[in-house]
mmJSON file of the N, C-alpha and C atoms, coordinates in Angstrom:
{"data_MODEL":{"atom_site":{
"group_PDB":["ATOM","ATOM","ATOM","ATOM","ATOM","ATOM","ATOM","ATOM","ATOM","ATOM","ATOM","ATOM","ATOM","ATOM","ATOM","ATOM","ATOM","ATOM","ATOM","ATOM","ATOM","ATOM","ATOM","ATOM","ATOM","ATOM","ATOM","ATOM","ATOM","ATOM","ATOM","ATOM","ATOM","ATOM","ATOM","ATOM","ATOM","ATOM","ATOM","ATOM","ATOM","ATOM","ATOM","ATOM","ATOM","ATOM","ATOM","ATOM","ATOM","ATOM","ATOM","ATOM","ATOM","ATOM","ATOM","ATOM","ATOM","ATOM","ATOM","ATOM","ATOM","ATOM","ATOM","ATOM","ATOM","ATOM","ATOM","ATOM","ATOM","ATOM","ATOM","ATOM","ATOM","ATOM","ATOM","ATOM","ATOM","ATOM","ATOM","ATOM","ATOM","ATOM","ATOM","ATOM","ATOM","ATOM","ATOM","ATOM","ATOM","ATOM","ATOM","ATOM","ATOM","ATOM","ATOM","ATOM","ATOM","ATOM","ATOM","ATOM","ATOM","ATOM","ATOM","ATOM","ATOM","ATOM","ATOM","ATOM","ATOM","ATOM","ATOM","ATOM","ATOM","ATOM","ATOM","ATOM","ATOM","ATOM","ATOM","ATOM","ATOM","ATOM","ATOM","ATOM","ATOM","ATOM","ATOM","ATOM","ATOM","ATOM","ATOM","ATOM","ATOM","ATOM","ATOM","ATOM","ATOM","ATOM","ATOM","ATOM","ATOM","ATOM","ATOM","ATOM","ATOM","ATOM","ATOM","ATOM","ATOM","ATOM","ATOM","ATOM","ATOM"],
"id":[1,2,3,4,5,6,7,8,9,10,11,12,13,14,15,16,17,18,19,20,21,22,23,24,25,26,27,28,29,30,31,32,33,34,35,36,37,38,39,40,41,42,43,44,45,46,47,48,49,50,51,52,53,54,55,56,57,58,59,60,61,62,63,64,65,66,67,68,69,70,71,72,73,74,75,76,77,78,79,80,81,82,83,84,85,86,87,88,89,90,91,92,93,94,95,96,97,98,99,100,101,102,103,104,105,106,107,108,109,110,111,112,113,114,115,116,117,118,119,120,121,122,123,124,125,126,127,128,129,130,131,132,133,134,135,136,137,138,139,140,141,142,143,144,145,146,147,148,149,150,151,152,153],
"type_symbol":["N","C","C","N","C","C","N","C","C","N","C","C","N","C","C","N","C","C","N","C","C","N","C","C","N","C","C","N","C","C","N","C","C","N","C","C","N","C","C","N","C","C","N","C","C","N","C","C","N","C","C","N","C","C","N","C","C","N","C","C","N","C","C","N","C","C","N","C","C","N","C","C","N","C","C","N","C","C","N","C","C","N","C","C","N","C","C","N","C","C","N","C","C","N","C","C","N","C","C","N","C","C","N","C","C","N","C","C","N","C","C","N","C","C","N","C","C","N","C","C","N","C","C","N","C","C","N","C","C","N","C","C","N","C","C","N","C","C","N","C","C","N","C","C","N","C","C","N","C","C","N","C","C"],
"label_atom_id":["N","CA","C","N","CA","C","N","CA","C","N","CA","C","N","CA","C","N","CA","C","N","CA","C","N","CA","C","N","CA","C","N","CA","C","N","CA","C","N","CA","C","N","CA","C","N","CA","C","N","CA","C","N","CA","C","N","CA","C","N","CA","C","N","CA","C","N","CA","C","N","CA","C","N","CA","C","N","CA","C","N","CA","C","N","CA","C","N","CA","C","N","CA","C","N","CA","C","N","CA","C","N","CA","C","N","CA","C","N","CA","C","N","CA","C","N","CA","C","N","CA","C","N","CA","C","N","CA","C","N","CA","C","N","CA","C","N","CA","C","N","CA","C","N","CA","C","N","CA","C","N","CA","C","N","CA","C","N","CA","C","N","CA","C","N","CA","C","N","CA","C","N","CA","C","N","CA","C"],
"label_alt_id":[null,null,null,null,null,null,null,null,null,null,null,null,null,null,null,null,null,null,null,null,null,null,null,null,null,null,null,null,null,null,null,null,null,null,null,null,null,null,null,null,null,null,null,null,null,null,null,null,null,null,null,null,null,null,null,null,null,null,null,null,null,null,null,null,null,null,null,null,null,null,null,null,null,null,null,null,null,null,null,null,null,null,null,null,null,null,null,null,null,null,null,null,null,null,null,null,null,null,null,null,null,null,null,null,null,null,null,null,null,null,null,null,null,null,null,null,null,null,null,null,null,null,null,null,null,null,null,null,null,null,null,null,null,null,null,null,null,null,null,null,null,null,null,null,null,null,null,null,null,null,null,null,null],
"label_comp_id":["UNK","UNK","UNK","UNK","UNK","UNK","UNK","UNK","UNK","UNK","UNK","UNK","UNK","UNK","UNK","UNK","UNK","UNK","UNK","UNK","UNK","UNK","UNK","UNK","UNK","UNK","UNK","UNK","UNK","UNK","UNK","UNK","UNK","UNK","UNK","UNK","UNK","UNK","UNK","UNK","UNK","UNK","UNK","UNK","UNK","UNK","UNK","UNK","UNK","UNK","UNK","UNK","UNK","UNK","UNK","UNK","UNK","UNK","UNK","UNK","UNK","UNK","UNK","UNK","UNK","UNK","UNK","UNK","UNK","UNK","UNK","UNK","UNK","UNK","UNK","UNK","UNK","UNK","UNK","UNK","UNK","UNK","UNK","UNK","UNK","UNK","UNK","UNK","UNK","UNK","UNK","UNK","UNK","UNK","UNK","UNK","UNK","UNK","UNK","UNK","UNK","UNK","UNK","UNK","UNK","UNK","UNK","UNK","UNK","UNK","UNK","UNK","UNK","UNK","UNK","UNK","UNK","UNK","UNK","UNK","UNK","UNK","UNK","UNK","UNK","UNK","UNK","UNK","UNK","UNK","UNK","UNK","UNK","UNK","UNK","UNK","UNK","UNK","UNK","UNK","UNK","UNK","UNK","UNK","UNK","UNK","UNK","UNK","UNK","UNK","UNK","UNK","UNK"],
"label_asym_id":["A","A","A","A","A","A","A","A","A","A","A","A","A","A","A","A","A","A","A","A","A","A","A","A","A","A","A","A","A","A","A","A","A","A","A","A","A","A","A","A","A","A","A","A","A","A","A","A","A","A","A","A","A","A","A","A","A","A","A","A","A","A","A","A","A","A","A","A","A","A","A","A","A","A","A","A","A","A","A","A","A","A","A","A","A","A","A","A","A","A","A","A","A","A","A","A","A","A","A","A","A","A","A","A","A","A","A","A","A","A","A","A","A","A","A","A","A","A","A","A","A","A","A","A","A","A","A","A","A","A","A","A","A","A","A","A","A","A","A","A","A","A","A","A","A","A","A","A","A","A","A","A","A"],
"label_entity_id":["1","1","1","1","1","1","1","1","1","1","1","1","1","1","1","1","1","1","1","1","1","1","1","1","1","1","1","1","1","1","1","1","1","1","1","1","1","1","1","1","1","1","1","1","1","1","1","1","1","1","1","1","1","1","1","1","1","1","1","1","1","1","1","1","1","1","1","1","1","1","1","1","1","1","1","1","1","1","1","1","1","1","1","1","1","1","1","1","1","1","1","1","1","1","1","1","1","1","1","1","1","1","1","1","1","1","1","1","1","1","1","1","1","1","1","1","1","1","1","1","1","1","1","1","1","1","1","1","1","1","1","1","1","1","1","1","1","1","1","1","1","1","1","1","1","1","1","1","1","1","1","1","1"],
"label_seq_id":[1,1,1,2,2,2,3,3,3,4,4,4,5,5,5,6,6,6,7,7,7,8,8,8,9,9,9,10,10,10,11,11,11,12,12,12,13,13,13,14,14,14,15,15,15,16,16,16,17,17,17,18,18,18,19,19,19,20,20,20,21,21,21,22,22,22,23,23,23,24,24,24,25,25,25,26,26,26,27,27,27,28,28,28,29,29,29,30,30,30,31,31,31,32,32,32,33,33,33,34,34,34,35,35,35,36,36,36,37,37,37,38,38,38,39,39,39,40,40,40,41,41,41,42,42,42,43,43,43,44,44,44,45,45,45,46,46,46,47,47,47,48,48,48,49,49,49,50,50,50,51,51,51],
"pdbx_PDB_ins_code":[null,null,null,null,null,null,null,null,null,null,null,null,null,null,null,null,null,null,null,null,null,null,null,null,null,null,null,null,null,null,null,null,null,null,null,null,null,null,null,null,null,null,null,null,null,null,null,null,null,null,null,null,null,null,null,null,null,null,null,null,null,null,null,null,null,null,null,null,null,null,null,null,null,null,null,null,null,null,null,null,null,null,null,null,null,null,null,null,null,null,null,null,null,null,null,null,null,null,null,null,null,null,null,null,null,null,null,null,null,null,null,null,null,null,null,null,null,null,null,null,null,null,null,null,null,null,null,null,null,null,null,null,null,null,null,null,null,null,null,null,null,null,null,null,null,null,null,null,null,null,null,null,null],
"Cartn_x":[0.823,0.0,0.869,-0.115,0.926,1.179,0.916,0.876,-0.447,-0.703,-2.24,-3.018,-4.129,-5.521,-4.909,-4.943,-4.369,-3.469,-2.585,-1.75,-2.171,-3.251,-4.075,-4.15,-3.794,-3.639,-5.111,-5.777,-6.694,-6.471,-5.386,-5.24,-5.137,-4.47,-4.541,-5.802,-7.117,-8.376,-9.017,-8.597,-8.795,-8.612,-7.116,-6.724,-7.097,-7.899,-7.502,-9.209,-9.907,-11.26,-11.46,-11.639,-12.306,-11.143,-10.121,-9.199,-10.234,-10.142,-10.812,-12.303,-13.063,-14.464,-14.299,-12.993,-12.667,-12.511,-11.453,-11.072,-11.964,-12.638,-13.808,-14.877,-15.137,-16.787,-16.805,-17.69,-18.158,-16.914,-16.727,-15.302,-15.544,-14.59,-14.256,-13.377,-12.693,-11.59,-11.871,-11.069,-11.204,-9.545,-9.222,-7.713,-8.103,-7.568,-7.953,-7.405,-6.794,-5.908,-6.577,-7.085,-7.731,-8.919,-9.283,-10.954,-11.645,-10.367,-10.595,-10.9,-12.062,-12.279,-12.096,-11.799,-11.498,-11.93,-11.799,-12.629,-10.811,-10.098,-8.632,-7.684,-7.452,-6.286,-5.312,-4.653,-3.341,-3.597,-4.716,-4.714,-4.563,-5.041,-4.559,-3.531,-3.296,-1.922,-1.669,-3.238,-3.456,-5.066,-4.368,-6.4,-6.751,-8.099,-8.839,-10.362,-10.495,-11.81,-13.237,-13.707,-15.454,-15.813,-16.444,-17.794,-19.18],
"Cartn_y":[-1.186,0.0,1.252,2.271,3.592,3.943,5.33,6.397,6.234,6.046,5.865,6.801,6.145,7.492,8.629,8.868,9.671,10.817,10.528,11.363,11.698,11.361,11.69,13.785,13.926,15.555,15.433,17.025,17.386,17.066,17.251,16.852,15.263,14.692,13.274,12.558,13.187,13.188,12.685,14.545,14.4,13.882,13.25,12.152,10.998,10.538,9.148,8.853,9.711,10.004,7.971,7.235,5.531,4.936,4.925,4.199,4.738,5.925,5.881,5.608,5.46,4.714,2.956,3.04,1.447,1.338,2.288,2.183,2.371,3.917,3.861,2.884,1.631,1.027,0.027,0.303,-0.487,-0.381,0.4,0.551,-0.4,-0.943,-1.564,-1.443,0.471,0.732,1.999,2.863,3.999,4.7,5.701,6.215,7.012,6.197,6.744,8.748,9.09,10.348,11.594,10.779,11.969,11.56,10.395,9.844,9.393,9.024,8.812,7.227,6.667,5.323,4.598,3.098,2.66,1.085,0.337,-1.387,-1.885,-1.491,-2.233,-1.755,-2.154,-1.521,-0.925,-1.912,-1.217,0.272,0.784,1.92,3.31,2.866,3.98,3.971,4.926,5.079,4.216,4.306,4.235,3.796,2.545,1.709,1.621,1.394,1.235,0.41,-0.747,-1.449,-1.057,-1.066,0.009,-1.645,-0.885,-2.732,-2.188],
"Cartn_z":[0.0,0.0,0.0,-0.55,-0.282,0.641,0.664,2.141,2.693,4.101,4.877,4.387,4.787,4.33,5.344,6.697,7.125,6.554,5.917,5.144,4.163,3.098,1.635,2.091,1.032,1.198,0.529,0.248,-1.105,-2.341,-3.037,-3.587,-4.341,-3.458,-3.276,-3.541,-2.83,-2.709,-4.427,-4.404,-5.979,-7.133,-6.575,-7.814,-8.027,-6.569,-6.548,-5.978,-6.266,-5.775,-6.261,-6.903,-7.226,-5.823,-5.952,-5.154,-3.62,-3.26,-2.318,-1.473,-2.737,-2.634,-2.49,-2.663,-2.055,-1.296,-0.494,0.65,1.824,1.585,2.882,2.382,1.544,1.412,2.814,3.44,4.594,5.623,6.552,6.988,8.16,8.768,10.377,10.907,10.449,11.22,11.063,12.245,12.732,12.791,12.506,12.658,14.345,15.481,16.567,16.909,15.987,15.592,14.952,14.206,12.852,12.736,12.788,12.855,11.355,10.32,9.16,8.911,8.685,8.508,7.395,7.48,6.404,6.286,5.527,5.102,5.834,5.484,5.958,7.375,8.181,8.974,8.52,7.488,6.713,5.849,5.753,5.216,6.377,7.521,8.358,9.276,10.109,10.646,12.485,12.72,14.513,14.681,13.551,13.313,15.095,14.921,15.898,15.615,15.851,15.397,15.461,14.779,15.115,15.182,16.496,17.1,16.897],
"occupancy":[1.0,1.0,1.0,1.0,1.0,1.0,1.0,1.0,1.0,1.0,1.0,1.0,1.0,1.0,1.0,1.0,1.0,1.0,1.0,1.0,1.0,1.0,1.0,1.0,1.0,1.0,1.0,1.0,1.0,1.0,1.0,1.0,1.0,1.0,1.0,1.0,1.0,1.0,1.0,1.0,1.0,1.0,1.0,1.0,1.0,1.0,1.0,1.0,1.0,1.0,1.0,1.0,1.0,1.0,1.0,1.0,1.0,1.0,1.0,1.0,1.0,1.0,1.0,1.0,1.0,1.0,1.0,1.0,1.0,1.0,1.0,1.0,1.0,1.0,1.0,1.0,1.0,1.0,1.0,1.0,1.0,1.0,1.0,1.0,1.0,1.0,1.0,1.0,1.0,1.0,1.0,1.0,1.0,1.0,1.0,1.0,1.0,1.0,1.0,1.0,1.0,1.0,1.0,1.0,1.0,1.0,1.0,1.0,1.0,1.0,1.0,1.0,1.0,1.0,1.0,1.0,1.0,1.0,1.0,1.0,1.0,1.0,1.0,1.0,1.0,1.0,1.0,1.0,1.0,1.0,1.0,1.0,1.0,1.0,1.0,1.0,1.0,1.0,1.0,1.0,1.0,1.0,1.0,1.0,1.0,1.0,1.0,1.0,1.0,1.0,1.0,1.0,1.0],
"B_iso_or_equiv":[0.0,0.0,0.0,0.0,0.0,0.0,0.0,0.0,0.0,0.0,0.0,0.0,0.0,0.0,0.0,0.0,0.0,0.0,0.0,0.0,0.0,0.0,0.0,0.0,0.0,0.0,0.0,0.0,0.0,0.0,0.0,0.0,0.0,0.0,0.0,0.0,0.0,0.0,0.0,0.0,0.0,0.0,0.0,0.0,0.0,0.0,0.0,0.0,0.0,0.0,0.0,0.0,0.0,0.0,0.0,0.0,0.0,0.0,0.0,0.0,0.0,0.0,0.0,0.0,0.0,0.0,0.0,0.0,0.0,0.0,0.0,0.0,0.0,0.0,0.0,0.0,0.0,0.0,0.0,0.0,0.0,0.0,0.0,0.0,0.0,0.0,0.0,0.0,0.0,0.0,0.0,0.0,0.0,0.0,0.0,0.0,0.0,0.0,0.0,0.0,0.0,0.0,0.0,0.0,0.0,0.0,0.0,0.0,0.0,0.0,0.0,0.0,0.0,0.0,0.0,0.0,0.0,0.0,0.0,0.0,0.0,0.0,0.0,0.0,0.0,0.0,0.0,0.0,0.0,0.0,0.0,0.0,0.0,0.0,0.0,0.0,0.0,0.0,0.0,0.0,0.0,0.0,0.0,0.0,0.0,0.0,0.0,0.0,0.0,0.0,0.0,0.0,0.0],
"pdbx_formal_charge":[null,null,null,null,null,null,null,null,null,null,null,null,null,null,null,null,null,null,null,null,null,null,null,null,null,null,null,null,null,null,null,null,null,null,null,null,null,null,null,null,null,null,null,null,null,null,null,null,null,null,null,null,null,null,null,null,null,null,null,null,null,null,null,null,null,null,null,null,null,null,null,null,null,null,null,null,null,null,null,null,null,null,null,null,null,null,null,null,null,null,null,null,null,null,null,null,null,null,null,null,null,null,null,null,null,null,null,null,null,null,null,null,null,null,null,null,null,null,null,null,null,null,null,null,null,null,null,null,null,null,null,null,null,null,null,null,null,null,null,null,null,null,null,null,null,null,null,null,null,null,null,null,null],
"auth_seq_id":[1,1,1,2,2,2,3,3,3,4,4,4,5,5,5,6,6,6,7,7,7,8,8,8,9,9,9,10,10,10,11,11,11,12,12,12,13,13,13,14,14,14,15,15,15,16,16,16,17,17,17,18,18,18,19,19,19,20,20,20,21,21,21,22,22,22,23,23,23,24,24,24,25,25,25,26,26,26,27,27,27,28,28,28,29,29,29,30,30,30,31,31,31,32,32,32,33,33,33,34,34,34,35,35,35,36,36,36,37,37,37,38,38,38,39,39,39,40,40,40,41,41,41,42,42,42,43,43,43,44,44,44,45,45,45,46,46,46,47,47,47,48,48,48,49,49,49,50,50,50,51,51,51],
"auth_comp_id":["UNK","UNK","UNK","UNK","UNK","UNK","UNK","UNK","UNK","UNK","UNK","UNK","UNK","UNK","UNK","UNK","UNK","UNK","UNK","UNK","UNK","UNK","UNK","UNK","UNK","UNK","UNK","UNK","UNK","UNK","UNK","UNK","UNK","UNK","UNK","UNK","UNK","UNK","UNK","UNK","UNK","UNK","UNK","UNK","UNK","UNK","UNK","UNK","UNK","UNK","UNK","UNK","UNK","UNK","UNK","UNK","UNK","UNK","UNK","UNK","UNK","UNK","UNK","UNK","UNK","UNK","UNK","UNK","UNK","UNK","UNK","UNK","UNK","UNK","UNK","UNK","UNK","UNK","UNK","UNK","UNK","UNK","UNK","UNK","UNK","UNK","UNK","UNK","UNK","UNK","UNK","UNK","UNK","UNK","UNK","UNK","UNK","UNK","UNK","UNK","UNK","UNK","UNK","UNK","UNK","UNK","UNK","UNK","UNK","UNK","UNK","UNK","UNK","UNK","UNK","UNK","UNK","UNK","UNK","UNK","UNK","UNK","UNK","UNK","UNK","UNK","UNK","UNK","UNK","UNK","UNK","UNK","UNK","UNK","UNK","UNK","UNK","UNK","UNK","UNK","UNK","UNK","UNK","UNK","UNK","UNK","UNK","UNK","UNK","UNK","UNK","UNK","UNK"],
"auth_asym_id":["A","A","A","A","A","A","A","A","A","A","A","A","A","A","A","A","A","A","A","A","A","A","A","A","A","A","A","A","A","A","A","A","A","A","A","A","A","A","A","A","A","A","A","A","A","A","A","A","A","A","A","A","A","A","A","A","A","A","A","A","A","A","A","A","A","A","A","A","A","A","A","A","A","A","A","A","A","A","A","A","A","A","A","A","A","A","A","A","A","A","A","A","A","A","A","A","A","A","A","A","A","A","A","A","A","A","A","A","A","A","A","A","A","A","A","A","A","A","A","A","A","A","A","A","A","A","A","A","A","A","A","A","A","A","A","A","A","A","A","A","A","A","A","A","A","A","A","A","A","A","A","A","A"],
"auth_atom_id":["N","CA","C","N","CA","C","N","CA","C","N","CA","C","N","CA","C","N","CA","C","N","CA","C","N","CA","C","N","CA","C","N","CA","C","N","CA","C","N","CA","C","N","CA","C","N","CA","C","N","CA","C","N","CA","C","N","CA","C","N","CA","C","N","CA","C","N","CA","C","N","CA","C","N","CA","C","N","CA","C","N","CA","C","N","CA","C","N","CA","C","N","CA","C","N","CA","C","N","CA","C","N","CA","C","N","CA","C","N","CA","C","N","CA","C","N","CA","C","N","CA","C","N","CA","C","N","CA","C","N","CA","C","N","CA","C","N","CA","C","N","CA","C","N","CA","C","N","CA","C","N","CA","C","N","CA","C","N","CA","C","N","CA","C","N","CA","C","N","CA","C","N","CA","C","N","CA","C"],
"pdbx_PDB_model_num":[1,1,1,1,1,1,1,1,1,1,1,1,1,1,1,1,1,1,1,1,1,1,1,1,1,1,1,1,1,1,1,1,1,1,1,1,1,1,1,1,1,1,1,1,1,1,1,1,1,1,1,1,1,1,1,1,1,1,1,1,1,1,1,1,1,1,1,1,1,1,1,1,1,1,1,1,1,1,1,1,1,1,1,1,1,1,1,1,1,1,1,1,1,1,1,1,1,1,1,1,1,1,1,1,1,1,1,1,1,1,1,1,1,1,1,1,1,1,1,1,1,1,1,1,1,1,1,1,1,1,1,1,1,1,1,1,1,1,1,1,1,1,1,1,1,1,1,1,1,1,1,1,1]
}}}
């Protein structure tokens, strides 16, 4: 993987707007830091499990 969702600038956003409709679909993780969710652990920096 690349750089964590965490780190995705605006730009980043913008480029990669499909890659990231992958990443947040149905999330079961939480970046306990920034609060950015995601379907994988490995995409954020300080996962945290949503129950």
């Amino acid at each position: 993987m690349a750089k964590s969702l965490c780190k995705w600038k605006k730009k980043d956003i913008e480029k990669q707007v499909h890659e990231l409709f992958h990443i947040v679909n149905k999330p079961r993780f939480m970046c306990k830091d920034c609060a950015r969710a995601a379907h994988d652990k490995g995409f954020l920096c300080k996962p945290i499990k949503i129950t």
